[in-house]
C-alpha positions as semicolon CSV with decimal commas, in nm:
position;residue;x (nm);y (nm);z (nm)
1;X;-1,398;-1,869;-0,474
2;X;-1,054;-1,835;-0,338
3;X;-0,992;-1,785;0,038
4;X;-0,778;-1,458;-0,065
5;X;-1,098;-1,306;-0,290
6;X;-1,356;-1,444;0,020
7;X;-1,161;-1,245;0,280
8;X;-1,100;-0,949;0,049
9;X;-1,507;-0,945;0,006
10;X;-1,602;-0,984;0,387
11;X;-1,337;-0,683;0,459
12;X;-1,494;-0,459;0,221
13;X;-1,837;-0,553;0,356
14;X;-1,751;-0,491;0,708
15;X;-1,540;-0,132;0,605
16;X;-1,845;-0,034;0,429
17;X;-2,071;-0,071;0,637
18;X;-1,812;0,131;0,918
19;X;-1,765;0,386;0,683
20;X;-2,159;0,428;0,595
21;X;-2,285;0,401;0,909
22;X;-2,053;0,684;1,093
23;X;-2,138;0,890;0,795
24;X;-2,503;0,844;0,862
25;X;-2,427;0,925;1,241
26;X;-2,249;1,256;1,130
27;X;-2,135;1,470;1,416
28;X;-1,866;1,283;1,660
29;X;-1,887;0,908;1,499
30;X;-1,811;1,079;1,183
31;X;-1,513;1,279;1,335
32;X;-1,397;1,016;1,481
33;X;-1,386;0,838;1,201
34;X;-1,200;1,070;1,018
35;X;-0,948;1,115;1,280
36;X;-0,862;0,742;1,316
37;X;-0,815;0,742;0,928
38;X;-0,571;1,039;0,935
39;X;-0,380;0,856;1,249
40;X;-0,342;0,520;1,041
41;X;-0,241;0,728;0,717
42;X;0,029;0,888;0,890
43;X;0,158;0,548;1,015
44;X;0,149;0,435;0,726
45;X;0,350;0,740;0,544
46;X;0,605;0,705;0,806
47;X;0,652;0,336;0,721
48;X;0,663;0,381;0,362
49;X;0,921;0,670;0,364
50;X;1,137;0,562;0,642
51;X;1,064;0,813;0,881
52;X;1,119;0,617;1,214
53;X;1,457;0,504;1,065
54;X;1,587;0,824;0,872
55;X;1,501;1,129;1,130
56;X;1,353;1,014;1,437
57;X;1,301;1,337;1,629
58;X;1,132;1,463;1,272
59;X;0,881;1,156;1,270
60;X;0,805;1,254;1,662
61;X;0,731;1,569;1,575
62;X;0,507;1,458;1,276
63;X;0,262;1,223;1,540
64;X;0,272;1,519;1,771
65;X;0,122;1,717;1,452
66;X;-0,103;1,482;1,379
67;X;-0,220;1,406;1,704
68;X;-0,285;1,701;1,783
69;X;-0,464;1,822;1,446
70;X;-0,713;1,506;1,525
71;X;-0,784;1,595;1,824
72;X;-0,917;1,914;1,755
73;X;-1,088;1,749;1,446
74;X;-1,250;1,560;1,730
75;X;-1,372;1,865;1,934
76;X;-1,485;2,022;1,595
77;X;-1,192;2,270;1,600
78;X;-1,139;2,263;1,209
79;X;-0,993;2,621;1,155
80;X;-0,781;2,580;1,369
81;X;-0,655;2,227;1,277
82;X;-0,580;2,376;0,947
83;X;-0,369;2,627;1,091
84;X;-0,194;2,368;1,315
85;X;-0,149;2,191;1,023
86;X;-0,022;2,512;0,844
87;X;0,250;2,580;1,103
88;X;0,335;2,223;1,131
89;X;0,438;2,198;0,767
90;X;0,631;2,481;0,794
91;X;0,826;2,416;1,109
92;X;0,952;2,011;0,960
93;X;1,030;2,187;0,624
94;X;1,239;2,424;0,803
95;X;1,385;2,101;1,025
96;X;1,477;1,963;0,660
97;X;1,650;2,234;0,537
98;X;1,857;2,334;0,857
99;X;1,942;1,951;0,923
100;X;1,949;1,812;0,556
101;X;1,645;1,610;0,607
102;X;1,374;1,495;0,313
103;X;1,052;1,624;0,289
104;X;0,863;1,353;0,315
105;X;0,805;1,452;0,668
106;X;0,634;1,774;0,550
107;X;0,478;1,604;0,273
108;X;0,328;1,339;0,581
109;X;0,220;1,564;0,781
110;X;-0,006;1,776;0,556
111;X;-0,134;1,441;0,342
112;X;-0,246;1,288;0,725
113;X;-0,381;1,668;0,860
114;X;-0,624;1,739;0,561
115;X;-0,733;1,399;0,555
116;X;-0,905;1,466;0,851
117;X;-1,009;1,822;0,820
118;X;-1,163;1,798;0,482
119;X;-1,353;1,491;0,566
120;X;-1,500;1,668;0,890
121;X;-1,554;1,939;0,708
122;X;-1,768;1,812;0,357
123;X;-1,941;1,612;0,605
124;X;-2,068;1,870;0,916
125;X;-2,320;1,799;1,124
126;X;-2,646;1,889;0,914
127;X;-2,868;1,674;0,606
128;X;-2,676;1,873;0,352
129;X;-2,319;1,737;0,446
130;X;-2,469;1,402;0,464
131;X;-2,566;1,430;0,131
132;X;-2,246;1,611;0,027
133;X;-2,054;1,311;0,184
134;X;-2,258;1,024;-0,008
135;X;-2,220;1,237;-0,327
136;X;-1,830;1,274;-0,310
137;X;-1,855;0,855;-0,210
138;X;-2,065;0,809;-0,508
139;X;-1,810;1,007;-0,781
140;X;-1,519;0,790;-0,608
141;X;-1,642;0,435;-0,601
142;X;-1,789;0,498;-0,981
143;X;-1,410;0,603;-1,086
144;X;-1,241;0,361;-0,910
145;X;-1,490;0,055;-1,024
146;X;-1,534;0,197;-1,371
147;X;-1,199;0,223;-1,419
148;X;-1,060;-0,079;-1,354
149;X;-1,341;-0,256;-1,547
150;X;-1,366;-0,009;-1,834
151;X;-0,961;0,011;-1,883
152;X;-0,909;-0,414;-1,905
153;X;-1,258;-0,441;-2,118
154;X;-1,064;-0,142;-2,392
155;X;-0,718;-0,121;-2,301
156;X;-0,519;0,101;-2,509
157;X;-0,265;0,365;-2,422
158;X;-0,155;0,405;-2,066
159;X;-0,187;0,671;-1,830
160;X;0,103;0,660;-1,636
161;X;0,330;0,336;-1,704
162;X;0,604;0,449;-1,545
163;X;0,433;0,519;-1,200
164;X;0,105;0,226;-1,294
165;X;0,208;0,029;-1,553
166;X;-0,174;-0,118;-1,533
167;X;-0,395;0,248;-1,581
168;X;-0,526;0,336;-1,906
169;X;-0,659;0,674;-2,052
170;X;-0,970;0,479;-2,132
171;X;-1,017;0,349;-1,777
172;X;-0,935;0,715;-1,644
173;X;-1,197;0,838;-1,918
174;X;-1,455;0,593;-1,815
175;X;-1,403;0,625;-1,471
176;X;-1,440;1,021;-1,493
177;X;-1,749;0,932;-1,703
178;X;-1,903;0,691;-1,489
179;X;-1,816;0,949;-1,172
180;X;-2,030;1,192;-1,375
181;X;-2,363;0,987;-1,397
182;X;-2,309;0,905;-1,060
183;X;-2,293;1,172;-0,905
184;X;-2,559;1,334;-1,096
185;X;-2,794;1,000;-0,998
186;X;-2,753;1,058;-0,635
187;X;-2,775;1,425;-0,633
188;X;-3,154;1,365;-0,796
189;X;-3,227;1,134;-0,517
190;X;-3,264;1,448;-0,305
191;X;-3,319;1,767;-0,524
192;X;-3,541;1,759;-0,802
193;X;-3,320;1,945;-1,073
194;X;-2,992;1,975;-1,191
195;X;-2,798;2,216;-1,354
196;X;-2,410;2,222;-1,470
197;X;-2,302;2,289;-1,157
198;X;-2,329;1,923;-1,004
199;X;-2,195;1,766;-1,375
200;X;-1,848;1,969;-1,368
201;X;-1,809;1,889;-0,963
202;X;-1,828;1,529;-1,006
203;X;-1,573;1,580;-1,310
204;X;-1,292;1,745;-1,085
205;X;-1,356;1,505;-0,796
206;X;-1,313;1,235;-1,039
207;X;-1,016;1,365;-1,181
208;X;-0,830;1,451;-0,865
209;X;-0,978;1,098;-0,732
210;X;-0,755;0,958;-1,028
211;X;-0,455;1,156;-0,931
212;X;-0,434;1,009;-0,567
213;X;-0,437;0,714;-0,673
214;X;-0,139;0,777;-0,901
215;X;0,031;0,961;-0,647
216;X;0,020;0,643;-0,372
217;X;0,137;0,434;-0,668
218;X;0,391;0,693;-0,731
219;X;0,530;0,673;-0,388
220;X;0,514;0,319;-0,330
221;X;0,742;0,280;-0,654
222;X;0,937;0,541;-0,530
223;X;1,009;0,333;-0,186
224;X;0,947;0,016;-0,324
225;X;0,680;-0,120;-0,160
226;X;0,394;-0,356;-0,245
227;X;0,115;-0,230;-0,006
228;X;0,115;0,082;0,248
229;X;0,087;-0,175;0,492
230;X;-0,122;-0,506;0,636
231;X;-0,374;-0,338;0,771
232;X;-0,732;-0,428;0,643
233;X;-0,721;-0,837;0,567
234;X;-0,742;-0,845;0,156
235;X;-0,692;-0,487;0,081
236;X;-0,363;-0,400;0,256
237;X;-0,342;-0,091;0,389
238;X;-0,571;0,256;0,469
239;X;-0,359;0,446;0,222
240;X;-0,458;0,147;-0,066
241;X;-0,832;0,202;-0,002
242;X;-0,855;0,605;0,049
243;X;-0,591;0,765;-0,192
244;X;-0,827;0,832;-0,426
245;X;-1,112;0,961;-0,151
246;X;-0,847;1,123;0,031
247;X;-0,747;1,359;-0,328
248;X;-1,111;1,387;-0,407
249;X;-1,180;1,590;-0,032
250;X;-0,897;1,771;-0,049
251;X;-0,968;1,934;-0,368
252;X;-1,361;2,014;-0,251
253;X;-1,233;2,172;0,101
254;X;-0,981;2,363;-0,079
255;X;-1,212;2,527;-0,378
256;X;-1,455;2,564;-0,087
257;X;-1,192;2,754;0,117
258;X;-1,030;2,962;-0,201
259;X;-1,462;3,043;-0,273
260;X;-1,458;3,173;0,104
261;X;-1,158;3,342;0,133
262;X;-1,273;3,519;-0,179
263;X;-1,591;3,629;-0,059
264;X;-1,779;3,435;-0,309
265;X;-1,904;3,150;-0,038
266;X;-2,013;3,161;0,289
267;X;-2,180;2,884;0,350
268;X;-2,023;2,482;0,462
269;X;-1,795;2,284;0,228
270;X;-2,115;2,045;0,153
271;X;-2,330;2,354;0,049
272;X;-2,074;2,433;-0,192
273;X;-2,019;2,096;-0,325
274;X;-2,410;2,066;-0,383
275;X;-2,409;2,413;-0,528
276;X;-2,668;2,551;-0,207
């Protein structure tokens, strides 16, 4: 075994067990959690897209966002995160346009914000978002391990070769698959039926899972870089480990959300996911 695959194993260990043990916790370990990830995401968009070098008083503005959005996801303040996050977006789009910036700031500060709103909120305080959190951890792993195996065991057509040259429709098929079984597997660990509802959940998650992934490797390309950074010894950076977890949250918070606004939910993110 290779010093390079020994460290990339003993990282993934130790981030496991990190990641599974503040999700156990719940409650302020978990929020935490989720606010240190959305911190080191927006680092590591900043360094990808040049913000530091390309529009410095923009890229201040974007850690005062995002500090301030994690802090409240700290204090449990998740409504009105999102509406910080809301205004912030707005206000650096309107900085772009008035002094012929990108949006990548925009684009930053939204992609760091939800990350840590939509993992506070699927996982709450209560059994159900624990369960809720282990079941959206369950559909990503199995698409992301899946995947990779099921795509170099078949090969065929790619995916996406001019953003990953390396995905295949077969791995994305047997990842989404795989996601499915999954998901349905540890939803029957704790309820004793299941019903369509779990099934076509797992598929979306898995699907969305799929394109975050594409979109990191889409803006890496874009910016030519290897890695988001050197964070995590073996893996590289936070971005390179959660892009697909990251898409898969954002698209449960935000059906949850569209189901509330509509009057059709009223209950937490994880009671929707689980169909409660």
């Amino acid at each position: 075994m290779s010093t390079e695959l020994r460290l990339r194993i003993v990282s993934g260990i130790v981030l496991a067990a990190v990641v599974l043990a503040a999700t156990w916790a719940g409650g302020l370990p978990f929020r935490l959690l989720s606010s240190l990830i959305a911190l080191l995401v927006y680092y590591e968009w900043s360094t990808i897209t040049r913000l530091a070098e390309a529009d410095v008083r923009g890229n201040a503005f974007g850690w005062a966002a995002t500090l301030a959005v994690a802090a409240m996801v700290v204090y449990a303040e998740e409504e009105l995160a999102l509406v910080t996050v809301a205004g912030a977006v707005v206000l650096s789009a309107i900085h772009a346009v008035a002094f012929k910036r990108s949006f990548w700031l925009s684009g930053g500060i939204a992609y760091a914000g939800l990350t840590a709103i939509s993992l506070a909120a699927i996982r709450g305080g209560d059994a159900t978002g624990l369960i809720a959190m282990l079941f959206v951890f369950a559909v990503v792993w199995a698409t992301d391990i899946l995947a990779y195996f099921v795509g170099r065991a078949i090969g065929g057509p790619k995916l996406a070769p001019p953003i990953s040259p390396g995905k295949t429709w077969s791995g994305a098929i047997g990842g989404t698959i795989s996601a499915i079984v999954a998901g349905s597997l540890l939803y029957l660990c704790f309820f004793p039926s299941i019903g369509l509802w779990i099934p076509l959940v797992a598929f979306i998650l898995s699907v969305f899972s799929q394109v975050g992934d594409l979109f990191e490797s889409f803006i890496k390309r874009r910016f030519g870089v290897k890695d988001s950074s050197r964070l995590i010894p073996g893996h590289g950076g936070v971005m390179d480990r959660v892009d697909g977890l990251v898409f898969a949250c954002f698209a449960a918070f935000l059906l949850s959300l569209a189901a509330m606004l509509s009057g059709q939910q009223s209950a937490s993110t994880g009671a929707f996911l689980l169909g409660l």
